[in-house]
N, C-alpha and C positions, 0 to 999 in steps of 0.2 A: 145160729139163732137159738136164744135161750125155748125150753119148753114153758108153755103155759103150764102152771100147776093149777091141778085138781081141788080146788078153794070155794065151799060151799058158803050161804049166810053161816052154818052152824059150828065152822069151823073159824070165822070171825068173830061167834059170838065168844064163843069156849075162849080165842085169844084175846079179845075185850077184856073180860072177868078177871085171865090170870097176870094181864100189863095193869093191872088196879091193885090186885091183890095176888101176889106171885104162891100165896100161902093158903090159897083159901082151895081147901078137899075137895078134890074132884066129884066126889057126892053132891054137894054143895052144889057147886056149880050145875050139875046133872040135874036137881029141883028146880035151878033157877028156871032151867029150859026145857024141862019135862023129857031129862034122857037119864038113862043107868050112868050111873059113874064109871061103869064099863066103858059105855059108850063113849065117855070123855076121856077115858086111859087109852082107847085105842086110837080115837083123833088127834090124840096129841103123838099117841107116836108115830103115826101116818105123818103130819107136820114136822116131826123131830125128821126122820127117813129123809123127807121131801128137801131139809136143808132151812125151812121157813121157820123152823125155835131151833135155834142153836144153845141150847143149855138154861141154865139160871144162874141167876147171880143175886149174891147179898150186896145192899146198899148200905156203906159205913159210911156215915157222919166223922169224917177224919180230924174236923173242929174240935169236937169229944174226944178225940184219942189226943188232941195235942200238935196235929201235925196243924196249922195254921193256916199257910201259905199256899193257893192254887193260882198257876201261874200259866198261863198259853206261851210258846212260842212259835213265833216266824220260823221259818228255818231256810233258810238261800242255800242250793246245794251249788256242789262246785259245775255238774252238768244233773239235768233233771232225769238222766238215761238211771242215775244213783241211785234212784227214789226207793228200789226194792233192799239195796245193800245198807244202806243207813237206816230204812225200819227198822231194818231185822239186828242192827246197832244198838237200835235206839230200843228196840222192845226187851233186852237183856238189859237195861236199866229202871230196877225195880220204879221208880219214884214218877217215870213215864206211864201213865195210866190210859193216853187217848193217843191215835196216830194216825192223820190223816192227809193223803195226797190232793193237792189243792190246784186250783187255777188262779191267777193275781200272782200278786209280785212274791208270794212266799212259793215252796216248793210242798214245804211239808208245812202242817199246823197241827202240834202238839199242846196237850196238858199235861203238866206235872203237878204233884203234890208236893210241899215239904213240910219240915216241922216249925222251921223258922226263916226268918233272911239271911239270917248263918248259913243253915241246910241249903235253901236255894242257890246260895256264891256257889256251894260246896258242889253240888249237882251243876250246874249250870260251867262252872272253870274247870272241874276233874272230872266231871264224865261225859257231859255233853258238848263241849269244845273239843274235846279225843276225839269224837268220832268221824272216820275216815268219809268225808267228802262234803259234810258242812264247812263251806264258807267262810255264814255269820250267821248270826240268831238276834232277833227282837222278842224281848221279851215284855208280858201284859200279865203285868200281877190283879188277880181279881179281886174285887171288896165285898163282892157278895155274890151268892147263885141266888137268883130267885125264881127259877124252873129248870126242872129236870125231868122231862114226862115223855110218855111212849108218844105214837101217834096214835089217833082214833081210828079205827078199819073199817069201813064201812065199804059195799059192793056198788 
């Protein structure tokens, strides 16, 4: 049985602010709620320790670089016991960006990026039909994201 973690209002509030704004100084933040930006450097890596922020990450606009095409796939493995050895296939395929074990009729449900319908055959026939214990794969090209947002936390 998982432990309860140690999760105050102020440690909610601190990770509100920075799933809004990943950039904004922990002083900053420390004004918004009347604590030292000490105070915010040490909660967050009490939350960092605790397993509950796992790092940061920059969000690319891959449209602007050129790469076009985001696509999900199905993935039918050959037995679902696979699920771990074909992640870990599939995660050494740069253009694989999301990887997730599913319930319904797929095993896995993946996103890929690419740069064109080219790039996608290419990725989709030479790297992800290689991989040792997919099946088949249905693939769902997207036409648009029209959200992509944290969750709100609230206690």
């Amino acid at each position: 049985m998982e432990k309860k973690l140690d999760i105050d209002d102020l440690d909610l509030k601190i990770l509100g602010f920075l799933m809004e704004d990943a950039n904004m100084p922990y002083t900053e933040i420390g004004k918004k709620i009347n604590v030292s930006g000490g105070t915010i450097h040490v909660r967050m890596k009490k939350l960092e320790d605790m397993g509950v922020v796992r790092g940061s990450q920059l969000v690319v606009d891959y449209v602007k670089l050129g790469w076009d095409i985001s696509a999900f796939l199905g993935i039918y493995l050959d037995k679902s016991s696979l699920y771990e050895e074909v992640a870990e296939q599939l995660s050494e395929i740069p253009e694989v960006v999301n990887i997730n074990y599913t319930t319904g009729i797929y095993s896995i449900f993946a996103k890929i990026v690419c740069r064109d319908t080219q790039h996608l055959r290419e990725v989709l026939h030479d790297k992800i039909q290689k991989v040792q214990g997919i099946q088949r794969t249905e693939t769902f090209i997207s036409l648009e994201e029209s959200l992509n947002r944290s969750v709100p936390f609230t206690k």
